[in-house]
N, C-alpha and C positions, 0 to 999 in steps of 0.2 A: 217346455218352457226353455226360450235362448237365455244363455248366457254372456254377459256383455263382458270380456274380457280387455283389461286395459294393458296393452302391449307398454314395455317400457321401452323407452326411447334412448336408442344408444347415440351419441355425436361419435358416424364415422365421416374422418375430414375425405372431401371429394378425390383431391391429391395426396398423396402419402408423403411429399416430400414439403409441405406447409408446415413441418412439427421442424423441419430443419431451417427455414426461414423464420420461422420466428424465433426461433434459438439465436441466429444470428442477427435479427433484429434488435433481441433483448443485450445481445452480446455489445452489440455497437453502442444502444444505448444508456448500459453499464460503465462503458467505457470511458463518456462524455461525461456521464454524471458523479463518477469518482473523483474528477478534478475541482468540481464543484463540491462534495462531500466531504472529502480530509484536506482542506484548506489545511495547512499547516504553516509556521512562523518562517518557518527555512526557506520555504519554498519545493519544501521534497514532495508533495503533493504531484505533480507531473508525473514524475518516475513511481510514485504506486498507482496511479491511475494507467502507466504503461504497462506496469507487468501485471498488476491485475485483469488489461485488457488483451495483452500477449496470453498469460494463464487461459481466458475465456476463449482465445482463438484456434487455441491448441487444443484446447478439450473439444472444440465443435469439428477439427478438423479428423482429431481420432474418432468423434463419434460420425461422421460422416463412412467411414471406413476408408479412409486415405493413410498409403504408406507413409512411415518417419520421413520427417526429412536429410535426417539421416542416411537412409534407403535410398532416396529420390536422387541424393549426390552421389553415391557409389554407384548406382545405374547407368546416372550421368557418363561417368567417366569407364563405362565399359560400352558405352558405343561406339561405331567408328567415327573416324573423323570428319567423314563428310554427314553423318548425321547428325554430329555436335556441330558442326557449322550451321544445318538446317534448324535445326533447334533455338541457335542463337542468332538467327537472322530472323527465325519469327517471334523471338520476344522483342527484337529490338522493334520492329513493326507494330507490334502490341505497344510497346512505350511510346514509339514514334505518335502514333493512334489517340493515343492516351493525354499527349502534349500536345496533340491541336487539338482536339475538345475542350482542355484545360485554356488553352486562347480561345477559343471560341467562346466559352463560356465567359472569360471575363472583357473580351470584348462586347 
């Protein structure tokens, strides 16, 4: 006589890095909804919805396993010079990037 064995089903996600997207899904939309939750008379409302959502981006950022930023600025400034120029020529291109899409989009 067979035995009908019912396997339990485990959810394993397809990508492994889906647990970090919606970390930062729910991060962002923590974020918004804090400004909306502690309405407060003063107006202080803003600034705890800031640092509550700074707090949330710094926890996703150590648990991503990324250096302090702390770190990242000392590193910075032990490279040489023509690689801190390369460096800051390519965020400014990133920002650059950044501002016509921001026109584009409100065009």
């Amino acid at each position: 006589m067979k035995n009908l064995s019912i396997k339990k089903l485990e959810w394993m996600p397809v990508n492994k890095h889906i647990e970090y997207v919606l970390l930062a899904f729910i991060a962002v939309l923590l974020w918004f909804a804090t400004s909306k939750i502690f309405t407060l008379p003063n107006g202080n409302s803003e600034e705890i919805a800031t640092s509550i959502g700074l707090m949330l981006i710094h926890r996703f950022w150590l648990r991503l396993g990324l250096p302090a930023l702390e770190n990242m600025v000392l590193e910075f400034r032990t490279l040489e010079l023509w690689e801190q120029l390369k460096f800051s020529v390519a965020l400014f291109a990133l920002l650059f990037l950044g501002a016509i899409g921001v026109m584009i989009a409100i065009l």
